[in-house]
LOSE-460119 format. One record per atom (N, C-alpha, C, O): residue in one letter; x, y, z negated. Coordinates in steps of 0.001 Angstrom, whole numbers, padded with zeros to 6 digits, always signed. Layout:
% LOSE-460119
AXYZ...
This chain:
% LOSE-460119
X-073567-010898-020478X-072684-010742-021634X-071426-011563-021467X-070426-011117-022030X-071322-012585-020851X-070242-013273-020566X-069564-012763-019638X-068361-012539-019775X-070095-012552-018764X-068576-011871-017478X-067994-010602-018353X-066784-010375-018336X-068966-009726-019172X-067770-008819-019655X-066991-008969-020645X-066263-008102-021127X-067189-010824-021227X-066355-010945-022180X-065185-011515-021160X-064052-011118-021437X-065286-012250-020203X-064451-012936-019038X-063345-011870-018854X-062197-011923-019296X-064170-010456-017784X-063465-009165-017189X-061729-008761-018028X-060611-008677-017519X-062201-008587-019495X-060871-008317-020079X-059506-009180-020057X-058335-008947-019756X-060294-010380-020563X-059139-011694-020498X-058962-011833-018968X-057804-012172-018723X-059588-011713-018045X-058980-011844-016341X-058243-010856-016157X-057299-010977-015377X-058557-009197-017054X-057114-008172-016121X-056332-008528-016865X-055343-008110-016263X-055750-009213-018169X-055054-009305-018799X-054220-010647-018435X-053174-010946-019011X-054747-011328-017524X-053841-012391-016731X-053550-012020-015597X-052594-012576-015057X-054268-010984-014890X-053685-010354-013747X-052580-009645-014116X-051669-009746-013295X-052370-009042-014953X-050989-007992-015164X-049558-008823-014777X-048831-008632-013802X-049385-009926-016002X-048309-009990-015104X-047588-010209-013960X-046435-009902-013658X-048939-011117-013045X-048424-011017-011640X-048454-009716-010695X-047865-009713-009614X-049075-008770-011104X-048778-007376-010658X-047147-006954-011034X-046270-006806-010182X-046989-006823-012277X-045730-006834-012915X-044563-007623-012046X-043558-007103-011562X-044884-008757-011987X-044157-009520-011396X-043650-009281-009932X-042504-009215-009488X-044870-009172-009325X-044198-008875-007782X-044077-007013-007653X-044002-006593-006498X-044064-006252-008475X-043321-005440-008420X-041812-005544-008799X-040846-005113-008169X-041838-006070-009720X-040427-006257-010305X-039597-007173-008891X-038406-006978-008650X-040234-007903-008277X-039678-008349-006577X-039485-007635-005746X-038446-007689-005089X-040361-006818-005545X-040521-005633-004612X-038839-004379-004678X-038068-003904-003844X-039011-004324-006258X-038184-003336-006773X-036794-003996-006520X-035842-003332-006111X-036740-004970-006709X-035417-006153-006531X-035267-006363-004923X-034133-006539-004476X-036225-006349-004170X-035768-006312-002461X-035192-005315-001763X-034537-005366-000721X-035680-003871-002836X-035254-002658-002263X-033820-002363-002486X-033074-001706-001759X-033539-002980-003662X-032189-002426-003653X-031041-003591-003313X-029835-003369-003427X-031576-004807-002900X-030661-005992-002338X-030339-004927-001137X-029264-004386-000876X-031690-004786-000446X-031317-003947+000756X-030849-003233+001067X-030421-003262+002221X-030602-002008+000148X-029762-000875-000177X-028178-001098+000276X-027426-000536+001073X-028038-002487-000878X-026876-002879-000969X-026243-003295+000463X-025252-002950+001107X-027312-004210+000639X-026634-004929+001832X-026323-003726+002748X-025290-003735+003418X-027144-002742+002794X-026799-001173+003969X-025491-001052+003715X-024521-001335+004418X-025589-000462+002307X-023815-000389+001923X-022720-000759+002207X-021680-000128+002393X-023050-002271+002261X-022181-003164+002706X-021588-003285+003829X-020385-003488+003994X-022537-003147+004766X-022809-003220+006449X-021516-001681+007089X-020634-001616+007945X-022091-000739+006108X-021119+000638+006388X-019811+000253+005871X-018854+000628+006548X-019571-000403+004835X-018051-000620+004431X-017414-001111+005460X-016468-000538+005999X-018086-002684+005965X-017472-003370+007305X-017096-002675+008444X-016010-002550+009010X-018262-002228+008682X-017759-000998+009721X-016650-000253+010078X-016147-000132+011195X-016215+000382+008709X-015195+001499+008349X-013959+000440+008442X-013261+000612+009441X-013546-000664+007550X-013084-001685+007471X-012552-001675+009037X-011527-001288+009597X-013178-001994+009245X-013426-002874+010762X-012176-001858+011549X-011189-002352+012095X-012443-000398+011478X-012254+000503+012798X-010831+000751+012029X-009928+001229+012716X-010604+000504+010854X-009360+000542+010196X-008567+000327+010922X-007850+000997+011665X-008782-001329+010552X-007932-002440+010996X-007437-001941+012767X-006264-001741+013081X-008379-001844+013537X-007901-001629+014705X-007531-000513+014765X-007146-000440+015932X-007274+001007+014051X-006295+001667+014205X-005100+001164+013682X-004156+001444+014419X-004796+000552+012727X-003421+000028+012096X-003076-001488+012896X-002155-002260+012625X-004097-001631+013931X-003015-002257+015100X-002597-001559+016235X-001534-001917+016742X-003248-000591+016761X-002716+000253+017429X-001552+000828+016619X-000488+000226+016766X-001553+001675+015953X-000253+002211+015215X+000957+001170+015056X+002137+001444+015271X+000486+000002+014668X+001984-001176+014049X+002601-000998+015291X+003779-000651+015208X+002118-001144+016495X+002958-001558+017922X+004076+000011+018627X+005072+000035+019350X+003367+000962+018044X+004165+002233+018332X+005460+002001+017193X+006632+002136+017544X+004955+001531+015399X+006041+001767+014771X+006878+000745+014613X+007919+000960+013992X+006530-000959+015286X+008122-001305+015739X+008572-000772+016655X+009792-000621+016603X+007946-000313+017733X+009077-000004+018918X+010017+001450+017953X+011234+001271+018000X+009701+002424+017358X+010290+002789+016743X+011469+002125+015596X+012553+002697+015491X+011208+001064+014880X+011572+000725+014048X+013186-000064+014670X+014304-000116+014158X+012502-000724+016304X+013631-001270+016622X+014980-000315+017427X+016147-000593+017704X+014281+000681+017578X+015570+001663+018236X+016083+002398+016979X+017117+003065+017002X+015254+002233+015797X+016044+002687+014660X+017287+001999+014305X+018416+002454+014123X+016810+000738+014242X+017775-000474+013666X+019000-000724+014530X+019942-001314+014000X+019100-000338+015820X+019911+000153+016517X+021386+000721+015906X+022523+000248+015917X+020759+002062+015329X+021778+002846+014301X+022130+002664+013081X+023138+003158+012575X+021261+001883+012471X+021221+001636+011306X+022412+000338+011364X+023461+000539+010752X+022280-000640+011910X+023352-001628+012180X+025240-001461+012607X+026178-002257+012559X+025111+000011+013016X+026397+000548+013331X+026637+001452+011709X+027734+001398+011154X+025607+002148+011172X+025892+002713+010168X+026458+001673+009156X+027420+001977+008450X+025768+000239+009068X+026019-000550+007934X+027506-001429+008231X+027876-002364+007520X+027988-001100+009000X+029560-001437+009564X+030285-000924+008460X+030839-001699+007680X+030363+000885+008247X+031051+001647+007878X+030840+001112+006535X+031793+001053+005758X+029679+000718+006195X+029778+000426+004457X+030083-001225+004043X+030239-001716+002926X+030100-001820+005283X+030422-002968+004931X+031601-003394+004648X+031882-004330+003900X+032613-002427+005492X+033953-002225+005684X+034719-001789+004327X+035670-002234+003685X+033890-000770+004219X+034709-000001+002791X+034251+000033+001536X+034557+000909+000727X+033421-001012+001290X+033156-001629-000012X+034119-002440-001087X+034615-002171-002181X+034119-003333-000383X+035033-004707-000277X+036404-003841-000749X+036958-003933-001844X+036926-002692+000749X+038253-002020-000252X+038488-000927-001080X+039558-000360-001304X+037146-000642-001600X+037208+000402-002351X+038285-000059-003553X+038450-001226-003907X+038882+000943-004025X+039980+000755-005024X+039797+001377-006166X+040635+001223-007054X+038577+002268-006387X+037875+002572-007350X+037657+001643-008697X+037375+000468-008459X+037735+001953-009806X+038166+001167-011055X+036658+001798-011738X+036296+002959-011550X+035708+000565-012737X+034775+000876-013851X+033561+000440-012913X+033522+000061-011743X+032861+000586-013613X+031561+000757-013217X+030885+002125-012914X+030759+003158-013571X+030350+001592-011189X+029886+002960-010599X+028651+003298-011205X+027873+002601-011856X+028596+004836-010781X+027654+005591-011266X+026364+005073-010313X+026630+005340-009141X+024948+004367-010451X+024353+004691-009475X+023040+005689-009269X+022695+006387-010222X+022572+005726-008462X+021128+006292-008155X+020366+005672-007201X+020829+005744-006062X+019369+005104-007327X+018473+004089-006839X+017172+005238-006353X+016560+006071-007022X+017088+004890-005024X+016255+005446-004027X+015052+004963-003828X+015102+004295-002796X+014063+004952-004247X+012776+004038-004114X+011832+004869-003106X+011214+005924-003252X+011992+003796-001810X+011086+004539-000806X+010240+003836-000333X+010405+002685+000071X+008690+004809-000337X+007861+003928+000194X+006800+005200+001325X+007251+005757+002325X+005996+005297+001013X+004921+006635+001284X+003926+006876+000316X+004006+006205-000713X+002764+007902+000450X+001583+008337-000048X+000524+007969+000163X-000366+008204-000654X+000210+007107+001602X-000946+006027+001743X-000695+005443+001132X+000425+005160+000707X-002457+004775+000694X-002745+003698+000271X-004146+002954+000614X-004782+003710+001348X-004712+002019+000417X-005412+000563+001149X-004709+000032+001704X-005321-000483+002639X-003479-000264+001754X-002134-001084+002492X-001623-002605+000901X-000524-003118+000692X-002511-002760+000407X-002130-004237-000576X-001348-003949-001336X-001508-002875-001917X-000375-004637-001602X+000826-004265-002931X+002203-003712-002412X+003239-004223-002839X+002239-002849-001649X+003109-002596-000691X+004212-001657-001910X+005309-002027-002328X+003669-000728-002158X+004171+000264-003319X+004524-000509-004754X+005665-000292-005163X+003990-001070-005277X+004016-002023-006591X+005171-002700-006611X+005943-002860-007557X+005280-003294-004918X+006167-004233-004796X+007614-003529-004884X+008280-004195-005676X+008149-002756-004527X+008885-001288-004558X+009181-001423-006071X+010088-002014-006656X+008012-000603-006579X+008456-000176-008259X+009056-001448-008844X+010190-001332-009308X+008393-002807-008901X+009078-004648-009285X+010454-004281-008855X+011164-003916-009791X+010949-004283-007818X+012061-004270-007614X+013280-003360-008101X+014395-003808-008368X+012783-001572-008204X+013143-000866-009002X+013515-001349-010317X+014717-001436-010565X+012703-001660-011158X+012481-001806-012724X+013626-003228-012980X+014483-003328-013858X+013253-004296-011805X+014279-005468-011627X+016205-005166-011571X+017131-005876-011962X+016187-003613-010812X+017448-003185-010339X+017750-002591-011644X+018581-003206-012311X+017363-001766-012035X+017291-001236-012895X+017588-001842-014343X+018200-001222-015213X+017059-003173-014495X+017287-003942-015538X+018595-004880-015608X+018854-005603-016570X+019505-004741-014261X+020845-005826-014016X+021687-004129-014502X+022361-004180-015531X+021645-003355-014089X+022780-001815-013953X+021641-000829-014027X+020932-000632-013040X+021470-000277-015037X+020867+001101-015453X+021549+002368-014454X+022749+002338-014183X+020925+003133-014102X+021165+005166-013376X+019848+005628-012969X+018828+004965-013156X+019876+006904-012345X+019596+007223-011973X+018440+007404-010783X+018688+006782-009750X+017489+008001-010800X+016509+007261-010094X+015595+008515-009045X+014604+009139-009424X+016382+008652-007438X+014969+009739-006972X+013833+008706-005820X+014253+007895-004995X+012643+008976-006030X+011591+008889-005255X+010833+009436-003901X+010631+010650-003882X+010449+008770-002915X+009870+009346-001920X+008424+008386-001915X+008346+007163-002031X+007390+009322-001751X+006462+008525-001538X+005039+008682-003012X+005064+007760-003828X+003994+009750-003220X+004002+009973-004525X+003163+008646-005320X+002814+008759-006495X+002839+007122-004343X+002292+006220-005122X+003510+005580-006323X+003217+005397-007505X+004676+005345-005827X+005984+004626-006743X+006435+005437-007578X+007247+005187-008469X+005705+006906-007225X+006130+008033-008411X+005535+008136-009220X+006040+008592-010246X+004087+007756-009197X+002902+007520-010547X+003127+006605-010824X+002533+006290-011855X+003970+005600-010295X+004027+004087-011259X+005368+004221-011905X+005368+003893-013091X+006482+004611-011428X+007473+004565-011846X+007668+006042-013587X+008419+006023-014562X+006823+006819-013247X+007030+008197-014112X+006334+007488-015121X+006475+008158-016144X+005603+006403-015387X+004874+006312-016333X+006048+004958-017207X+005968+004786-018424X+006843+004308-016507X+007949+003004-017306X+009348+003984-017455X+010146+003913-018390X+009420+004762-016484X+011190+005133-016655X+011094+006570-016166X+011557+006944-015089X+010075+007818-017561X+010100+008685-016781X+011471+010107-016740X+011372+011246-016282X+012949+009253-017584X+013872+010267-017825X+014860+009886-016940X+015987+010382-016949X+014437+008903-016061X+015168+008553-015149X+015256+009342-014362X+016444+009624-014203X+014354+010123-013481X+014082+010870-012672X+014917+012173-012203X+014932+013219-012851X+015421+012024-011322X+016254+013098-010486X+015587+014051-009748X+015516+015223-010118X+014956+013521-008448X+014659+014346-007641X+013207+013414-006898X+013157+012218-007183X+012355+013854-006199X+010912+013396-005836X+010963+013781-004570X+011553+014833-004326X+010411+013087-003581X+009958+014224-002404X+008489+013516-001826X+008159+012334-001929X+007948+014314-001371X+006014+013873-000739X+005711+014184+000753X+006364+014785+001605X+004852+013751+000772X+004375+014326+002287X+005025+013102+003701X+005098+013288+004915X+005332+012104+003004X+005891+011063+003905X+005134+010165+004383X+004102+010246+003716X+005015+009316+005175X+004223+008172+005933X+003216+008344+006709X+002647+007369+007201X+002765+009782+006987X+001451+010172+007670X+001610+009738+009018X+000580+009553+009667X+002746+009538+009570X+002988+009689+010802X+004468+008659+010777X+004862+008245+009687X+005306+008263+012208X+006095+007223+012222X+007220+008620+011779X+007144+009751+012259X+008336+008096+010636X+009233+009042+009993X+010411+009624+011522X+010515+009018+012588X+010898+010494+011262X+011575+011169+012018X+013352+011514+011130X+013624+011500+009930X+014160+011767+012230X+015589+011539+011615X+015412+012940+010874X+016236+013051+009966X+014478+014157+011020X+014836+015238+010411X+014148+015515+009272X+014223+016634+008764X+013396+014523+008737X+012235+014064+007677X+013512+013510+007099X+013571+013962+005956X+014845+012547+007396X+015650+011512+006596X+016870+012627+006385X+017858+012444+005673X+016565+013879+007198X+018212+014804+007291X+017901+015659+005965X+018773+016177+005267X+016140+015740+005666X+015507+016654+004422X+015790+015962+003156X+016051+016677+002189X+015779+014457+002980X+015422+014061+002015X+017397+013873+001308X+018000+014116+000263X+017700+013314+002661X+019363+013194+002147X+020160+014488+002142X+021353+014189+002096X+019984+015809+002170X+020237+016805+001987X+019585+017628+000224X+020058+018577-000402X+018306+016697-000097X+017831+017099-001225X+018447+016310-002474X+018525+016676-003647X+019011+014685-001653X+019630+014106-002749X+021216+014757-003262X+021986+014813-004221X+021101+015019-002384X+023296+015113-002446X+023055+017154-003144X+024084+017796-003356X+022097+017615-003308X+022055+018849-003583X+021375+018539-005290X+022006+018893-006286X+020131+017894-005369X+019521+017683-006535X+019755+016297-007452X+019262+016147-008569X+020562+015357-006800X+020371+013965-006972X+021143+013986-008807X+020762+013307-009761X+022401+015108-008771X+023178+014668-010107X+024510+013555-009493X+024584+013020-008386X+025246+013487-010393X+026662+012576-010092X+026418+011405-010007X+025836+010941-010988X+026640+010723-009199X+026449+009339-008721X+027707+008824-008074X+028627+009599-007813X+027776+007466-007793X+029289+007016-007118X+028305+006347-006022X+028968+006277-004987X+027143+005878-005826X+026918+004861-004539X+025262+005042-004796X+024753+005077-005916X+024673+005127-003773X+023032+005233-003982X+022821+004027-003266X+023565+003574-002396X+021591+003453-003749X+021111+002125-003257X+019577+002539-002973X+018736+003143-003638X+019582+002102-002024X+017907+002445-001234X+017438+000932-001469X+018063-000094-001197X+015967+001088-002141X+015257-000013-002214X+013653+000054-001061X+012675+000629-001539X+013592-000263-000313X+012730-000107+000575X+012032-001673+001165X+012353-002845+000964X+010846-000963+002043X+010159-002488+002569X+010746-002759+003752X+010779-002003+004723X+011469-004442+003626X+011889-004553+005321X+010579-005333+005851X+009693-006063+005406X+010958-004781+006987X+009833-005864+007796X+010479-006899+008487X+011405-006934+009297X+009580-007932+007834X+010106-009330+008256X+009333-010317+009691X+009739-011347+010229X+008115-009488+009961X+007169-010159+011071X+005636-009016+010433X+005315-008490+009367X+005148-009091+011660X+003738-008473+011670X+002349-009139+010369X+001143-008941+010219X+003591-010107+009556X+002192-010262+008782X+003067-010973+007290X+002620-011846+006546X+004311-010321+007195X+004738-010630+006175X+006477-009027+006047X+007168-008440+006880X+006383-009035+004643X+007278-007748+004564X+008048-008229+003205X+007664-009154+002488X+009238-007402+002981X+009658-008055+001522X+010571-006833+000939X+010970-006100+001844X+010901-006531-000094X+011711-005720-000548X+012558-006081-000392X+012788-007287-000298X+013721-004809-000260X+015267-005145-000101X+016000-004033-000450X+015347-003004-000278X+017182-003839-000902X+018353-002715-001047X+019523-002978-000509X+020280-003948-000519X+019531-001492+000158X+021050-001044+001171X+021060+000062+000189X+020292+000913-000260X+022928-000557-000006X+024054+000243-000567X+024516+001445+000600X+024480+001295+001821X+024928+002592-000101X+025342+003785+000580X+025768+004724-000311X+025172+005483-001076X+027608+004404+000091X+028635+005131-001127X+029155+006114-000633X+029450+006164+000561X+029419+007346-001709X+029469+008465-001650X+030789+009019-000432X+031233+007988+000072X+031270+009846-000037X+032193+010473+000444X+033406+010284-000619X+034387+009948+000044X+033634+010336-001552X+034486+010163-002654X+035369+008788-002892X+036557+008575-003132X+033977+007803-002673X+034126+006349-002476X+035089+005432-001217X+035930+004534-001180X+034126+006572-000017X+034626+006368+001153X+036293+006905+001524X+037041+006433+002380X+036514+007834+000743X+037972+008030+001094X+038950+006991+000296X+040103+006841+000701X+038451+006246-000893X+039540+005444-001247X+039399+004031-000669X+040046+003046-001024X+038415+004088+000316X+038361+002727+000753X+039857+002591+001626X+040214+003648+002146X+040949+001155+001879X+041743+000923+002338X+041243+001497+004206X+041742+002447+004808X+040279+000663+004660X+039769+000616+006087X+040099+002324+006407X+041028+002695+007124X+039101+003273+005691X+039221+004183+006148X+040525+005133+006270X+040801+005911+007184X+041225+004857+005126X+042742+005437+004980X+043841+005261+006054X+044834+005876+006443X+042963+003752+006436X+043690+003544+007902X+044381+004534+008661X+045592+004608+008870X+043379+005357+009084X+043108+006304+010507X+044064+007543+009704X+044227+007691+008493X+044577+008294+010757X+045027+009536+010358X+044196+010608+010865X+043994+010741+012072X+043683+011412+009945X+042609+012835+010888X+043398+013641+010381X+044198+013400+009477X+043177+014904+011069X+043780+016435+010724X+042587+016709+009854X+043021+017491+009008X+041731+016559+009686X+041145+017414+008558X+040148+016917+007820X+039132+016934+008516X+039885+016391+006534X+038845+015575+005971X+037383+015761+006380X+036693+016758+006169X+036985+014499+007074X+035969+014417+007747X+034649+013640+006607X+033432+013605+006794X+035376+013145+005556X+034527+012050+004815X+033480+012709+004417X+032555+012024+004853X+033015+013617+003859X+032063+014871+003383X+030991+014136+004365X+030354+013123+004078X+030917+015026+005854X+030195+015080+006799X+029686+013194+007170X+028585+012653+007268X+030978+012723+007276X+030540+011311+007649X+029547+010661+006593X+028610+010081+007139X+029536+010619+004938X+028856+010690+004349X+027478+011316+004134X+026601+010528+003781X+027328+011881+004201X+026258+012584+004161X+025371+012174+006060X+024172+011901+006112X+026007+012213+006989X+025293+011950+008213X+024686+010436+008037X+023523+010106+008269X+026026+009375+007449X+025205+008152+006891X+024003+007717+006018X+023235+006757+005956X+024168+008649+005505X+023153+008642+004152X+021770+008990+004684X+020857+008222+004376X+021481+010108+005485X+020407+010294+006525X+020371+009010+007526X+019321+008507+007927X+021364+008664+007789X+021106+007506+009318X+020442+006415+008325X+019547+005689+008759X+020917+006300+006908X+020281+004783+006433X+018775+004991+005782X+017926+004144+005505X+018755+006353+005647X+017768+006836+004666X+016149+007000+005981X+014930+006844+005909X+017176+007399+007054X+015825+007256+008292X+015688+005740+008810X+014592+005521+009325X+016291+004997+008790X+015992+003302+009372X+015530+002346+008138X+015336+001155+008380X+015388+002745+007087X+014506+002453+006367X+012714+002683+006064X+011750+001957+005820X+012998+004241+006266X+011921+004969+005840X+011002+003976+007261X+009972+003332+007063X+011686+004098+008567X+010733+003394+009929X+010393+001940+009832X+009435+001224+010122X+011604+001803+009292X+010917-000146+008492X+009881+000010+007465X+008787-000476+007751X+010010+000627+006256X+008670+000694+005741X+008000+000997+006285X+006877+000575+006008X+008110+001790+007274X+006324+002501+007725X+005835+001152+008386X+004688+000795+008655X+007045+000510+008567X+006152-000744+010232X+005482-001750+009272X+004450-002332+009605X+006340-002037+007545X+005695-003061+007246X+005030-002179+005897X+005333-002541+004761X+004131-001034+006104X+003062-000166+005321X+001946-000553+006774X+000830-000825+006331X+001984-000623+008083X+001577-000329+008938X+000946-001604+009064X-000213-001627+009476X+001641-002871+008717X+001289-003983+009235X+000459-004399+007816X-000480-005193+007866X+000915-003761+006512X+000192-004592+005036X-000935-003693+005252X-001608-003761+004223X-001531-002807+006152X-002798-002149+006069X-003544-002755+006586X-004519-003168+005959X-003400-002996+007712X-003931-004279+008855X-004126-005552+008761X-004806-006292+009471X-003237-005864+007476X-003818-007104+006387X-004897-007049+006076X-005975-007460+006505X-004321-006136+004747X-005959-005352+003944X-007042-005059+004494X-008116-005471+004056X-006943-004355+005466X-008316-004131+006394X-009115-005622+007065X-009930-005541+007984X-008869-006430+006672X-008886-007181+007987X-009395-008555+007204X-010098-009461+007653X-008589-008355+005398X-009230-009395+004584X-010653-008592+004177X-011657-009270+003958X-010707-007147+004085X-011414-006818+003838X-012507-007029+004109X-013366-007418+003318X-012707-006723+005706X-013437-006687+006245X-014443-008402+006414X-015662-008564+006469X-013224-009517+006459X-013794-010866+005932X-014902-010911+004751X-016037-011386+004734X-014243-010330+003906X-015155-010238+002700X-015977-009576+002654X-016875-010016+001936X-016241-008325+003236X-017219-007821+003407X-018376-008852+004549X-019569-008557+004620X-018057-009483+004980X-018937-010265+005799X-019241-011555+005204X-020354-012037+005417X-018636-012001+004689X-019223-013009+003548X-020405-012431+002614X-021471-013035+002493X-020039-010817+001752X-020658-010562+001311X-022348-010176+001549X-023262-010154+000725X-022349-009831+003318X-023509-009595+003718X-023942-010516+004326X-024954-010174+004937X-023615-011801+004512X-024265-013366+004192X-024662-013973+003580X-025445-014873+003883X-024095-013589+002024X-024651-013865+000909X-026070-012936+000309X-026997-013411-000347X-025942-011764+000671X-026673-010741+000275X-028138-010650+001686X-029115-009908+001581X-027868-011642+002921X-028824-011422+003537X-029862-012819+003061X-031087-012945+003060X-028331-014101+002534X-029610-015107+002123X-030423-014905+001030X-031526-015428+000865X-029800-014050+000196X-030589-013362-001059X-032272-012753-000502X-033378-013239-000740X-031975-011784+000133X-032741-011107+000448X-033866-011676+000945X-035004-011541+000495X-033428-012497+002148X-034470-013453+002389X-035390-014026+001637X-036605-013942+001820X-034647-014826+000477X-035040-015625-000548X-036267-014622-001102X-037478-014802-000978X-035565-013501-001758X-036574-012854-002551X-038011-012182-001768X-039076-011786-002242X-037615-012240-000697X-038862-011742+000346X-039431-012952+000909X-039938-012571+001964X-039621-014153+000795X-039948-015074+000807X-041074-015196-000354X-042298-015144-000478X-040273-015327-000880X-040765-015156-002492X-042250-014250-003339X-043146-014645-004086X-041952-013117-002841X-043199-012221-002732X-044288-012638-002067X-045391-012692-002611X-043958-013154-000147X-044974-013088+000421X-045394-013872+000068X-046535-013531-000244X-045163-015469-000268X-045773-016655-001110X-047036-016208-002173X-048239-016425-002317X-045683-015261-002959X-046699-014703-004500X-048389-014178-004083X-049568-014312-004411X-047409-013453-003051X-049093-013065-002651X-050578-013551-001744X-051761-013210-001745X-049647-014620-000948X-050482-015901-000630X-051502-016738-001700X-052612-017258-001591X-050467-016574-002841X-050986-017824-003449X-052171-016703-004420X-053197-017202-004881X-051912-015454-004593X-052994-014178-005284X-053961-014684-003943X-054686-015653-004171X-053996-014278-003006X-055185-014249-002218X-055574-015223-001645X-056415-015051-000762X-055162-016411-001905X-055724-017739-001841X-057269-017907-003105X-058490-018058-003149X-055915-017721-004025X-057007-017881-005848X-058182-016995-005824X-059338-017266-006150X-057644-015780-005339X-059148-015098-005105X-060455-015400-004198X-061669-015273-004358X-059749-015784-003342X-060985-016281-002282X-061905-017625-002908X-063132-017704-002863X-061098-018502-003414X-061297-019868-004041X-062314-019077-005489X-063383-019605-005795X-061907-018052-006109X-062638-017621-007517X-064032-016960-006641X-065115-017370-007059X-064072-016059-005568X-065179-016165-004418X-066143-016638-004525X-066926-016667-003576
């Protein structure tokens, strides 16, 4: 009569250590899960990073035979700024270029800051390349908007990608006196910064003193304008890509740190809790043998 008064009160102290090291069991499976998870992120992480160092080294050598032209182009505007003889305040249109990737850090954000910053000294006009600065920007200043273009950064930019976009401004852009490109320069393989190059119209350019200089038979300013506007609009677009190219290879790379912290932390876990069990159940089949 006593053991079957015992029997009830003993399964009823067995439960919760059943309970218990299931509820461990159930908790090891999915540490583990996780940590799998984890292990695949690094991975991916990982193979990132070393494509976006392969790529950075193709898009300075690009970037530096860009800058090439770009340094002779910024002559012509350096020249005929200063004598423009133009009276008021110019009309502008602000160029915000970046690309459509993203896992590259604050590369785009940093873009729109600077926009909204330009924007807040001299109010105009505003077209976009790139459709991340276009979801940030359409949502603070969306009547600003002129003209958009997409499909950029997949690849290192090309002068006939910069001949499309400056052919879409000067056709869709609206009246402007001087467009200012706000873009990423690259400053070194592990640091980039925003910046804006001025680039004034054909209109501008003929009242500059410098250019009035020269005598031509037939007004050339049209064409010279517009070929500049592509030459500055492509040695930008190749500087952003180098420092989109190099803030990916950041990102990837802190990432991938953290992801390895994380599966250090998540393997001492794991341990712990599987430790933990086999004990539990040491110390069950100890008590039993001893109740024996």
């Amino acid at each position: 009569m006593l053991s079957r008064t015992i029997r009830p009160a003993a399964a009823l102290l067995a439960r919760p250590a059943v309970q218990q090291q299931t509820m461990g069991m159930a908790t090891l499976k999915e540490i583990e899960q996780r940590l799998k998870s984890v292990r695949n992120i690094e991975k991916i992480t990982k193979s990132m990073k070393v494509v976006a160092s392969t790529k950075l080294t193709r898009a300075e050598r690009a970037m530096r035979e860009a800058k090439k032209y770009g340094a002779a182009n910024n002559e012509i505007f350096t020249n005929s700024k200063g004598d423009s003889s133009s009276e008021g305040t110019p009309k502008i249109l602000y160029l915000a270029m970046t690309s459509d990737g993203g896992l590259c850090g604050g590369i785009h954000s940093g873009i729109t800051r600077m926009v909204k910053r330009e924007q807040a000294k001299q109010a105009g006009d505003l077209a976009v390349v790139g459709d991340k600065p276009r979801a940030q920007l359409s949502r603070a200043m969306p009547e600003t908007f002129k003209v958009t273009f997409g499909g950029v950064g997949k690849d290192v930019p090309t002068f006939a990608e910069a001949s499309v976009i400056a052919d879409g401004i000067m056709k869709n852009g609206g009246d402007f006196d001087e467009i200012r490109l706000v873009y990423n320069k690259y400053v070194s393989a592990i640091a980039y910064e925003p910046a804006v190059n001025t680039v004034i119209t054909a209109a501008a350019l003929r009242q500059a003193a410098g250019f009035q200089a020269y005598e031509m038979e037939e007004d050339s300013s049209n064409d010279l304008a517009e070929f500049a506007l592509a030459n500055a609009i492509y040695t930008a677009l190749v500087e952003g890509h180098a420092a989109e190219i190099s803030a990916r290879r950041t990102a990837m790379e802190n990432a991938s740190n953290n992801a390895l912290d994380m599966i250090g932390s998540l393997q001492l876990q794991y341990n712990r809790g599987r430790q933990a069990v086999i004990t539990t159940e040491l110390i069950d089949i100890i008590t039993g043998a001893s109740a024996l």
